[in-house]
KOLRO-649372 format. One record per residue: x, y, z of N, C-alpha, C in turn; residue in three letters. Coordinates in steps of 0.02 Angstrom, whole numbers, padded with zeros to 5 digits, always signed. Each point is the difference from the previous one (the first is absolute). Example, Ala and Ser with C-alpha at 12.3 -4.5 7.8 and 13.67 -1.06 7.14 Angstrom:
+00660-00284+00390-00045+00059+00000+00045+00060+00000ala-00018+00053-00036+00042+00059+00003-00039+00055+00037ser
***
This chain:
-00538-03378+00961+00006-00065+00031-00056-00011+00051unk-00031+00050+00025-00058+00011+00058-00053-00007-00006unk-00020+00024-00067-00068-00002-00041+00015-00113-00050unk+00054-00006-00013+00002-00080-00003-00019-00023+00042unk+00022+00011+00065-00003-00062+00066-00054+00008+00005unk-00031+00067+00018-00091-00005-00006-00048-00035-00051unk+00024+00015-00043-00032-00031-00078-00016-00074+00042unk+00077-00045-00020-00015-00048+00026-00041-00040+00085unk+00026+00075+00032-00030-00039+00076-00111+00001-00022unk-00007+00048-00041-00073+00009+00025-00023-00065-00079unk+00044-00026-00022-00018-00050-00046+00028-00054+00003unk+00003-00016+00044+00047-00070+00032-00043-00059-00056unk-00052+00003+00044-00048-00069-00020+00026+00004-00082unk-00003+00055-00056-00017+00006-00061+00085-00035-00008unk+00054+00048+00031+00065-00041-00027+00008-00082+00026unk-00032-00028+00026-00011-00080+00018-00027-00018-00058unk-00054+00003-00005-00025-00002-00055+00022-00017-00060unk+00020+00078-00026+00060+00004-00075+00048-00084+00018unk+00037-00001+00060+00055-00047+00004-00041-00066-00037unk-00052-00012+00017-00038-00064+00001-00020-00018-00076unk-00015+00081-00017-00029-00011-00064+00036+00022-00052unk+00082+00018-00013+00020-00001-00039+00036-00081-00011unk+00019-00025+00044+00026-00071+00006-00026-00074-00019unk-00090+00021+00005-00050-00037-00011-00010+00012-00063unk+00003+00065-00017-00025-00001-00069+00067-00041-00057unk+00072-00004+00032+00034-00026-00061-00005-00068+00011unk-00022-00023+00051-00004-00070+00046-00041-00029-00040unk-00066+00028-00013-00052-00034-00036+00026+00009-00082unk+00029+00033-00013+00013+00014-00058+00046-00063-00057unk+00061-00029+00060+00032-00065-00019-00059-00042+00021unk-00031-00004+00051-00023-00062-00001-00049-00026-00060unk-00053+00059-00037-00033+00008-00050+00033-00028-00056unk+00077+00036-00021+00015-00029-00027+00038-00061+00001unk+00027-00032+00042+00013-00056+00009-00031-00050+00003unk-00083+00016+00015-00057-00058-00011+00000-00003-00072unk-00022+00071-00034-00018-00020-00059+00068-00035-00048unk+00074+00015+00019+00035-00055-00036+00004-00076+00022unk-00029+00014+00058+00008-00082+00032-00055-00039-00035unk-00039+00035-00025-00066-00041-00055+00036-00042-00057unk+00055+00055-00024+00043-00044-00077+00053-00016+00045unk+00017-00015+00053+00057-00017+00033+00064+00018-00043unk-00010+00052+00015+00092+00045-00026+00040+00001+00048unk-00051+00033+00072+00058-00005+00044+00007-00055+00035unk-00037-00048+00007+00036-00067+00017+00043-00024-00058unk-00007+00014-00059+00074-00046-00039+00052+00041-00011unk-00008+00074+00033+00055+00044+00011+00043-00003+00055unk-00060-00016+00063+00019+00032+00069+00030+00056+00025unk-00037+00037-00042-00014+00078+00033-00041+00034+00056unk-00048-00069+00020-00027+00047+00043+00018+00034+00058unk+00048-00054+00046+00057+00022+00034+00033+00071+00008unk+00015+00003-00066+00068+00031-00015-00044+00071-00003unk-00042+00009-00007-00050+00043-00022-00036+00037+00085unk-00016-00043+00031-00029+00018+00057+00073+00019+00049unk+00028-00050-00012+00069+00042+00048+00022+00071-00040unk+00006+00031-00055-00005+00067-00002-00015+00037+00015unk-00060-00016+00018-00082+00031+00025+00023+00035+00058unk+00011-00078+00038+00006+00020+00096+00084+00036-00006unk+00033-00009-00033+00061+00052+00002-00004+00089-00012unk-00037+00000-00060-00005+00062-00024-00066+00055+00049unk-00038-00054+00034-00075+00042+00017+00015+00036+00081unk+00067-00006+00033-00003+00033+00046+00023+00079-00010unk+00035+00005-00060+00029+00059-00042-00049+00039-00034unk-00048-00054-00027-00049+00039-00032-00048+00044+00059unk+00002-00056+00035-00062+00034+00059+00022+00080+00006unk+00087+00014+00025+00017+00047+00013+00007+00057-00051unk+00023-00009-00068-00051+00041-00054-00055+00021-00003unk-00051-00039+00020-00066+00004-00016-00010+00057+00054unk+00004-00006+00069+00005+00034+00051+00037+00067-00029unk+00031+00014-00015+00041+00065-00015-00031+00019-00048unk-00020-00012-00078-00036+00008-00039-00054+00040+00012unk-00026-00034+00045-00080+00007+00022+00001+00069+00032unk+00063+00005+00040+00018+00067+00034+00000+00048-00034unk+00029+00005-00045+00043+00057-00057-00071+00012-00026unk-00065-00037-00029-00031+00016-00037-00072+00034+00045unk+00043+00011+00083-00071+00014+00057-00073-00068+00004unk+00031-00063+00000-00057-00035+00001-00008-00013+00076unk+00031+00036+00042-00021-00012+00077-00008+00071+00020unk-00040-00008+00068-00045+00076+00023-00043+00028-00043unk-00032-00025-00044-00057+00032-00022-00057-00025+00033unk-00057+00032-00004-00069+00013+00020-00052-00043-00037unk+00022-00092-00003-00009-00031-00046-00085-00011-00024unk-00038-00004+00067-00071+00031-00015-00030+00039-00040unk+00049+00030-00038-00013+00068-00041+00025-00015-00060unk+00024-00060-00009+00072-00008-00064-00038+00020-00055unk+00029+00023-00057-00034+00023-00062+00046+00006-00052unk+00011+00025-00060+00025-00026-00065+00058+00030+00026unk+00020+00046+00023+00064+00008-00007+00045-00052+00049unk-00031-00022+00060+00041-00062+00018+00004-00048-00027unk-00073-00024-00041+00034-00049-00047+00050-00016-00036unk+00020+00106-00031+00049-00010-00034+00075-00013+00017unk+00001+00017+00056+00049-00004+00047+00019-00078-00001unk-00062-00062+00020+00013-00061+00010+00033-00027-00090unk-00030+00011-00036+00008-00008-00050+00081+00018-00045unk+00036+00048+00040+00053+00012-00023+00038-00031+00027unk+00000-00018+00076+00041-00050+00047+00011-00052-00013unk-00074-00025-00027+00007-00056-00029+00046-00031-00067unk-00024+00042-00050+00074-00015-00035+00042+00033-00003unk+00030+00023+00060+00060-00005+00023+00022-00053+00000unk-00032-00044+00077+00011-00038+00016+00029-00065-00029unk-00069+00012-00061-00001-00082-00027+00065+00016-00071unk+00008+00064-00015+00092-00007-00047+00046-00004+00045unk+00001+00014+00064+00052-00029+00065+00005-00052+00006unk-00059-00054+00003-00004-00083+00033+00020-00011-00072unk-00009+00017-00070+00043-00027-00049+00067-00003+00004unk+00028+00075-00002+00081+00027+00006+00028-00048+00030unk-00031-00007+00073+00035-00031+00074+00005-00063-00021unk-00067-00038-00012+00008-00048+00014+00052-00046-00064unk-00011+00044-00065+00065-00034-00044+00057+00023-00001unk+00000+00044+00032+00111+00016+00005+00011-00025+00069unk-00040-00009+00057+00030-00032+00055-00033-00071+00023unk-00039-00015-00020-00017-00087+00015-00003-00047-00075unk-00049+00027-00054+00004-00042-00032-00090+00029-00054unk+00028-00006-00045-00085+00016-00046-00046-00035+00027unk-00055+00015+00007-00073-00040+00001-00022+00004-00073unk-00070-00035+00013-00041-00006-00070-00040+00052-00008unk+00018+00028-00046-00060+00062-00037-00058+00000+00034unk-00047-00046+00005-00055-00011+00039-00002+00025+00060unk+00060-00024+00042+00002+00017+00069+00006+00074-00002unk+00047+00049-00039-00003+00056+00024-00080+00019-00022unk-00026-00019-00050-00083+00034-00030-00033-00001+00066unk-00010-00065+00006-00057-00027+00047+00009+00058+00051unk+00059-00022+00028+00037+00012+00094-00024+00093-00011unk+00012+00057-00062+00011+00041+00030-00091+00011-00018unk-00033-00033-00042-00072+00018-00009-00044-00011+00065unk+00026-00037+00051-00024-00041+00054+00019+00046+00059unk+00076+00017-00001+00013+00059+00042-00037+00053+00000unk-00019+00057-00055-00041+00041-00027-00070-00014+00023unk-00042-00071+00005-00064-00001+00036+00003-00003+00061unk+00055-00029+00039+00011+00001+00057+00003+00072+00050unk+00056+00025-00040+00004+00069+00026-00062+00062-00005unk+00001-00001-00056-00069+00037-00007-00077-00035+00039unk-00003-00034+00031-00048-00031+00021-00018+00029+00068unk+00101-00040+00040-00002+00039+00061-00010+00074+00029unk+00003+00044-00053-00006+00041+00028-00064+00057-00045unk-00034-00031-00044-00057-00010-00010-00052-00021+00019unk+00009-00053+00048-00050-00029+00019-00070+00028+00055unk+00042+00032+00042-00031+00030+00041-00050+00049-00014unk+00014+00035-00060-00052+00029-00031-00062-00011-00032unk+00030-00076-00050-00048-00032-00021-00039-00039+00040unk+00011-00022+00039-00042-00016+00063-00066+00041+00009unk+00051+00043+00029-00049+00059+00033-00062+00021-00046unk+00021+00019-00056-00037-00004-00049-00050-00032-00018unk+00024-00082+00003-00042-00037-00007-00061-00007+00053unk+00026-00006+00051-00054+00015+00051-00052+00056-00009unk+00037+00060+00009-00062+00028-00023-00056+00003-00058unk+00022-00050-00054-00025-00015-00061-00047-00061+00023unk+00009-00020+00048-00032-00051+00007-00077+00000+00072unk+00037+00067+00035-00026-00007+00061-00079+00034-00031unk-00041-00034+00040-00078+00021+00007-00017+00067-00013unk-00050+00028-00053-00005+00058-00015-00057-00003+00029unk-00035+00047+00025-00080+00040+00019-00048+00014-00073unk+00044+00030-00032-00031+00019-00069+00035+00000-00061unk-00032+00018-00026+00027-00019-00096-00005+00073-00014unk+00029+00008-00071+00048+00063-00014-00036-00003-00068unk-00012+00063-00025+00011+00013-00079+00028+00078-00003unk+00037+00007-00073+00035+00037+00010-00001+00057-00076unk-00017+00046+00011-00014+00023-00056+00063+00033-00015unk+00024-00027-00061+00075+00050-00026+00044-00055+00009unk+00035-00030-00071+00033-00040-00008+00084+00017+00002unk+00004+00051-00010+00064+00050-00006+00064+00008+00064unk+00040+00050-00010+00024-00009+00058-00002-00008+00067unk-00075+00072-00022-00024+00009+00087-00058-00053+00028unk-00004-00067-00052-00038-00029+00014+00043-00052+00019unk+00066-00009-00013+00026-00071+00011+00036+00021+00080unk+00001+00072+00029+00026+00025+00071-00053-00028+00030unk-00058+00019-00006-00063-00002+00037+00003-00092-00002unk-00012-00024-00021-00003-00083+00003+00066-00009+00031unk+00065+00031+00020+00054-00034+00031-00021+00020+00070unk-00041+00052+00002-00010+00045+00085-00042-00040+00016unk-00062-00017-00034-00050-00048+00014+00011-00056+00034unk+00051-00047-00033+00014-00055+00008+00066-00003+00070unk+00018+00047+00013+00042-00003+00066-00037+00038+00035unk-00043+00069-00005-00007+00017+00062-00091+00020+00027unk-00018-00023-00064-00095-00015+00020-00007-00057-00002unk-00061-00014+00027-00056-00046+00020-00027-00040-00069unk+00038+00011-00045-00049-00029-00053+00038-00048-00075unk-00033-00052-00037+00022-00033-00045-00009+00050-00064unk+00059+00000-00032+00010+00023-00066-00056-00043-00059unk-00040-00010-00015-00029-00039-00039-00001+00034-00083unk-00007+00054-00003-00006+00008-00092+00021+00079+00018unk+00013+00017-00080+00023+00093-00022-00069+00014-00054unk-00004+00062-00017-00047+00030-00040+00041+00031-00037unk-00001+00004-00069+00047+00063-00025-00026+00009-00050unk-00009+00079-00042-00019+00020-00064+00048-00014-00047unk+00037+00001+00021+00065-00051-00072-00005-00044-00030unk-00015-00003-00047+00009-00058-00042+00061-00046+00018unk+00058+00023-00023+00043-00047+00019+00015-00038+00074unk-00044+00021+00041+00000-00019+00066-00052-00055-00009unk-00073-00004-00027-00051-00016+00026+00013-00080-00030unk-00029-00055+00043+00022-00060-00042+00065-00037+00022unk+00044+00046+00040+00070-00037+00012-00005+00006+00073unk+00070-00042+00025-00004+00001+00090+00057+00036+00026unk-00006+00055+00052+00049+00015+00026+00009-00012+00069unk+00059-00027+00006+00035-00029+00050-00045-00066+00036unk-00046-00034-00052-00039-00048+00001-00065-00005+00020unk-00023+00071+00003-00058+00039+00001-00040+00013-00078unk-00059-00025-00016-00035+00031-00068-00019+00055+00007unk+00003+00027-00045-00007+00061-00047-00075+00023-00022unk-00056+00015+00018-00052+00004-00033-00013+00080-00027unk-00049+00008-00044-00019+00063-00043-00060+00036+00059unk-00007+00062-00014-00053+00049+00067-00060-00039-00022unk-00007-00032-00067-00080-00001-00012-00027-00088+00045unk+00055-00017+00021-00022-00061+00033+00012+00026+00084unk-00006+00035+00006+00003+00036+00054-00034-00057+00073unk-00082+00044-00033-00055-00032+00062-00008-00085-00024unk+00011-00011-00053-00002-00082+00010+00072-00039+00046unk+00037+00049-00012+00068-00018+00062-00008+00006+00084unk-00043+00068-00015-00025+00010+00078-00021-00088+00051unk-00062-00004-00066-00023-00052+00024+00005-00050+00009unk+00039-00031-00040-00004-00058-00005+00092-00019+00036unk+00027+00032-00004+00075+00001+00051-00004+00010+00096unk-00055+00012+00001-00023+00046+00052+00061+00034+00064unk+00014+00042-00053+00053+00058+00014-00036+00043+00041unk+00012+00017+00059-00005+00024+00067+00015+00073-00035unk+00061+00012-00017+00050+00078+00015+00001+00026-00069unk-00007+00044-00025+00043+00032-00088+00035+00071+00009unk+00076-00032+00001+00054+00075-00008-00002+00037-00050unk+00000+00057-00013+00005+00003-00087+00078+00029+00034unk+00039+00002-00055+00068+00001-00022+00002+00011-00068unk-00039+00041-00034+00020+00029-00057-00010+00093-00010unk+00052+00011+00001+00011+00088-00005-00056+00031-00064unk+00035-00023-00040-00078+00016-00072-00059-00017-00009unk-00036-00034+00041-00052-00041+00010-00041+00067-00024unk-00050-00012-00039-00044+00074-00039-00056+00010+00067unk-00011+00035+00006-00053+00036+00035-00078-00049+00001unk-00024-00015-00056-00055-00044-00016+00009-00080+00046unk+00050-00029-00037+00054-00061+00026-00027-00008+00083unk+00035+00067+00010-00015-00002+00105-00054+00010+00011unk-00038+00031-00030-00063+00010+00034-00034-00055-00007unk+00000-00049-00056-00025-00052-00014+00032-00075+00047unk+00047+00021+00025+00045-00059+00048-00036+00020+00049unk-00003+00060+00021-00024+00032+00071-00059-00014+00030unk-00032+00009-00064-00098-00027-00002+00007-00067+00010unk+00034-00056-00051-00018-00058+00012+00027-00042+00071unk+00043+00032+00021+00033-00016+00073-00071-00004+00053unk-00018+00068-00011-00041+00030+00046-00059-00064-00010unk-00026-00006-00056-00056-00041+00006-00019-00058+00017unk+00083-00047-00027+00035-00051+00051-00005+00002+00048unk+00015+00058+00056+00032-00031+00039+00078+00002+00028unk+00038+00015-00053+00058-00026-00010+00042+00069+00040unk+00043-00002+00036+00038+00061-00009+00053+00008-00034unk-00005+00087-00012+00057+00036-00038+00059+00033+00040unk+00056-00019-00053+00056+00029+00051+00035+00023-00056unk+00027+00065-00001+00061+00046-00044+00060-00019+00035unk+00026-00006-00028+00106+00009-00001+00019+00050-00023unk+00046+00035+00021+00014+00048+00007+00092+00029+00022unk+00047-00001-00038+00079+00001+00032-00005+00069+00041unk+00039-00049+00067+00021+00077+00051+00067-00005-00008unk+00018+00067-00033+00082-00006+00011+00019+00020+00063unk-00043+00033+00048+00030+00015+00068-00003-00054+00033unk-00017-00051+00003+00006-00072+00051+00037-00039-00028unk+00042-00013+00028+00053-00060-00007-00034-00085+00035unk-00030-00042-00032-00006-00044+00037+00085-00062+00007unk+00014+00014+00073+00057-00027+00040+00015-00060+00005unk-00066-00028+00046-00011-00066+00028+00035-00062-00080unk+00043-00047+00026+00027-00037-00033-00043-00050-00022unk-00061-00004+00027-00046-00042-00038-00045+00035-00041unk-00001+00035-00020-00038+00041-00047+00039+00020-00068unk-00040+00009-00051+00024-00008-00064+00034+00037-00005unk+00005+00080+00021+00039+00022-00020-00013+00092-00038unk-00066-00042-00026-00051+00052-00032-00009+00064+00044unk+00008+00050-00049-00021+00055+00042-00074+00027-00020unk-00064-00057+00027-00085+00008-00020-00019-00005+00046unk-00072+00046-00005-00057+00000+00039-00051-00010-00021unk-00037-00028+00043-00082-00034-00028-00035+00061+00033unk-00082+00039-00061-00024+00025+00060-00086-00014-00025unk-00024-00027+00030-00089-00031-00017-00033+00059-00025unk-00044-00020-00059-00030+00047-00029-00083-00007+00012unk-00043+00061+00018-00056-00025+00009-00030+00022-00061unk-00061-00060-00043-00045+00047-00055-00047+00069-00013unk-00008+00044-00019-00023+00038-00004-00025+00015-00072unk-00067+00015-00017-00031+00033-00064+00017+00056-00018unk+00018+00044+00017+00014+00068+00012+00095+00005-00014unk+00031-00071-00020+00061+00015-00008+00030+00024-00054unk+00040+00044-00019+00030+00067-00029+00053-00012-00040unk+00002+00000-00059+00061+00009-00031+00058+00032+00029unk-00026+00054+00025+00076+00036+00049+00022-00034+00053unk-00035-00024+00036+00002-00057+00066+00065-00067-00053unk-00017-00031-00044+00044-00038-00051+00038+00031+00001unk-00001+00052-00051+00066+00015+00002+00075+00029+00030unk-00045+00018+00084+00034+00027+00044+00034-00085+00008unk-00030-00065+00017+00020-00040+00005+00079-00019-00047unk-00034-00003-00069+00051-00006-00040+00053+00007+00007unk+00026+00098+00031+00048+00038-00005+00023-00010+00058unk-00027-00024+00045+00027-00017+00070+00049-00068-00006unk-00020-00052-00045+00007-00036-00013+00085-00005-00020unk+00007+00034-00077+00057+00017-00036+00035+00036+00022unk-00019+00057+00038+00027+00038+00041+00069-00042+00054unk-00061-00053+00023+00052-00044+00054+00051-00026-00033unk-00030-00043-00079+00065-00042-00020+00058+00057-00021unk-00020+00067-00019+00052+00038-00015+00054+00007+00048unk-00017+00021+00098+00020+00004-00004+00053-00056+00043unk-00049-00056+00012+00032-00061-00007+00077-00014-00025unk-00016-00004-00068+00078-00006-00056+00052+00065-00003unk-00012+00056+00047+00058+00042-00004+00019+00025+00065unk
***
């Protein structure tokens, strides 16, 4: 009962909210449909509309208090909503139709049927509502930083997993615009990920240039020995700097605005004299981390 009262005291604003927006959402839901029959005037040669909205305001102080309890049972208050992620979705998502086979049940064994419509609409409307509120804050945040002023532009070598971490770390916690990926894959090269293009290594230095990409991560574990030395050189001659990624499983990054990622950037300087063993110490350092990352 202790861990409820808290739930709700540190989510007040969010249960106001819910009240507003489960009520609104069935609110708009008759009125939608009551415009669109008022076009063939059914319910003026019925006079239902009445009869219809007084259900509404009978049944919606009951519902409110379902919805509220619902919402409880399924933990949609006291969470860390800045953080929300699929499994709260799934959470909203089950409440929800709960809810909306409740506002059916209820509202036809104790006031009176509505129109098919109204329950569609009302619980599809509830569902954006809810998920919004306590979504939102994220997507915001998000957005902002998607939007806020970069210093520099990004390319990113390694289309793959450890390439799509490195572009999430990038984009929350460096200085720089995501602009394009590099990848030896075929099935990568040509398509967009996460609305980023895809280019092949051999367009490399015409990307350098003509994007005028400041930074290049590589983020690919297999990247051949030749590959880097040839990224490494053309960086160098640019201009451009190089940066490796690299998973630390000993650092936890904490801070709630940060992705989440457990990466490090570390600048690479060119050298003629660079070593296959020097690579491949890289490599194994590399896999090493994601190993032991995942266990």
């Amino acid at each position: 009962m202790e861990r409820i009262r808290n739930a709700l005291k540190n989510d007040i604003g969010i249960l106001f909210l819910d009240i507003i927006a489960v009520n609104l959402a069935y609110f708009l839901a008759l009125f939608i449909r009551v415009s669109i029959s008022d076009i063939g005037g059914i319910f003026n040669s019925r006079g239902g509309v009445p009869v219809y909205y007084d259900a509404f305001y009978r049944f919606a102080p009951w519902y409110t208090l379902i919805c509220i309890v619902v919402f409880m049972l399924f933990r949609l208050y006291g969470g860390v909503w800045r953080l929300a992620g699929v499994n709260d979705l799934h959470r909203i998502l089950g409440a929800s139709l709960v809810t909306c086979v409740l506002q059916v049940l209820g509202s036809t064994l104790f006031v009176r049927r509505m129109p098919v419509t109204y329950y569609v609409i009302g619980g599809l409307l509830q569902l954006l509502f809810i998920t919004g509120i306590r979504f939102g804050h994220r997507v915001i945040a998000a957005e902002r930083r998607y939007f806020a002023k970069k210093s520099g532009v990004a390319l990113i070598v390694g289309a793959g997993e450890l390439g799509q971490q490195a572009a999430q770390v990038i984009k929350n916690d460096e200085d720089f615009r995501v602009d394009c990926f590099v990848d030896t894959e075929n099935e990568h090269v040509g398509r967009l990920l996460d609305g980023v293009p895809v280019f092949h290594p051999d367009e490399l230095r015409n990307i350098l240039e003509n994007h005028n990409i400041t930074c290049v991560f590589l983020a690919e574990p297999h990247l051949s020995a030749s590959d880097r030395r040839n990224i490494s050189k053309t960086c160098n001659e640019l201009g451009i700097e190089l940066r490796e990624s690299r998973i630390d499983s000993e650092k936890v990054v904490s801070s709630p605005n940060r992705s989440g990622a457990q990466m490090q950037f570390t600048t690479i300087s060119y050298s003629d004299d660079y070593s296959l063993s020097q690579e491949e110490a890289w490599l194994q350092s590399v896999l090493s981390g994601q190993d032991k990352g995942k266990s």
